[in-house]
N, C-alpha and C positions, 0 to 999 in steps of 0.2 A: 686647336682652340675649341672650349665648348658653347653652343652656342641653347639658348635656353628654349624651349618651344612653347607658348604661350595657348594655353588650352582651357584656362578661365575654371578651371577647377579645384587649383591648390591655393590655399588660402592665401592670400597676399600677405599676413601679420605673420607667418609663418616661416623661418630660414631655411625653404625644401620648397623643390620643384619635381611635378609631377612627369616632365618630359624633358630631356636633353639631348643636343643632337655635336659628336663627334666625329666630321667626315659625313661617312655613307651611313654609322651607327647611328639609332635612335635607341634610349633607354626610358622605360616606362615604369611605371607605377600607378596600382588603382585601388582605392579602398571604394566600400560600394555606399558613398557618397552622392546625393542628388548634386548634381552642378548648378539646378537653380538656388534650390532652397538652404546647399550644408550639410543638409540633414542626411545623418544614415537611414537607409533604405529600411523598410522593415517587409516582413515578409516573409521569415524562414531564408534559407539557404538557396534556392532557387532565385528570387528575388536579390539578392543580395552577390550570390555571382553573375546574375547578368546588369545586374549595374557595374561591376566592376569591370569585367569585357565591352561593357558599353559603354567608359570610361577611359581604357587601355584604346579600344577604335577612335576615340574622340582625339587622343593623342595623336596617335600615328598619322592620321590624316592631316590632324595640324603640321605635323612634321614634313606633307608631300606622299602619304603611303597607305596603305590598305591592311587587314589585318595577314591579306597572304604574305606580308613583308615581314611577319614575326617569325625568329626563327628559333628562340629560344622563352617559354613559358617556366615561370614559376609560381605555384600555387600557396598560400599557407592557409590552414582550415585551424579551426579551435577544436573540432570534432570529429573524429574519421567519420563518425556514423554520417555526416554529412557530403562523403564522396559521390557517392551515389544520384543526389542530387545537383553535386557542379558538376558532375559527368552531362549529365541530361543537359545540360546547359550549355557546358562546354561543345557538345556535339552539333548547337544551333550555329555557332558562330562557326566551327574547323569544320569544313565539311567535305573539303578537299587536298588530296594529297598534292605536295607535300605540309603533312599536318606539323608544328613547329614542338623541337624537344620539349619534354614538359617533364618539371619535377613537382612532386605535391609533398607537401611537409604539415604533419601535422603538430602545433604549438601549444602551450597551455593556455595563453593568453595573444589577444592582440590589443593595441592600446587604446581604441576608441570605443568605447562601452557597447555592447549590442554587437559589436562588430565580431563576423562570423566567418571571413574570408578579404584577405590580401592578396595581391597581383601582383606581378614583376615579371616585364618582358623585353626582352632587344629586340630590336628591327633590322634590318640592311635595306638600304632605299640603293635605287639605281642613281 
């Protein structure tokens, strides 16, 4: 069964959920979205990937877990030139082995204007 996880960030008028929990699985998603205001983050790419790990943490804890419960990371950028940058960011949050797979794909587009970087990550909760 899946059960939905309720993290106050994915729009309610919207047919998508930003967390789901199957068993021990949790499946995440994070555009870099303020959770108060909607609004995409502005910023450059730094900004913008730590809202989205700070959005992907928002989840997993709703779910019971921490971000060392992530075991698989997926990244998508609009720009490679902007790796660089979610690196440095990314390095805030993983900073201990074991750090969770990660694949980075770089896209032409992503669907929310301004928007410079998507999330996608699993979790396993005990």
């Amino acid at each position: 069964m899946i059960e939905r996880i309720e993290t106050g960030i994915a729009p309610s008028s919207a047919p998508i959920n930003d967390a789901v929990r199957a068993g021990k699985h949790v499946w995440l998603v994070a555009i870099a979205e303020d959770p108060v205001t909607g609004d995409i983050v502005e910023g450059g790419i730094e900004a913008q990937a730590r809202r989205c790990i700070q959005n992907i943490e928002i989840g997993v804890k709703a779910a019971g877990g921490t971000l060392a419960n992530l075991v698989m990371v997926q990244i998508f950028l609009t720009d490679s030139a902007d790796a660089a940058g979610m690196n440095a960011v990314y390095r805030e949050f993983f900073t201990q082995q074991p750090f969770p797979v990660r694949a980075t794909v770089v896209v032409k587009e992503l669907l929310a204007k301004g928007l410079k970087i998507e999330i996608t990550a699993t979790a396993v909760l005990d």
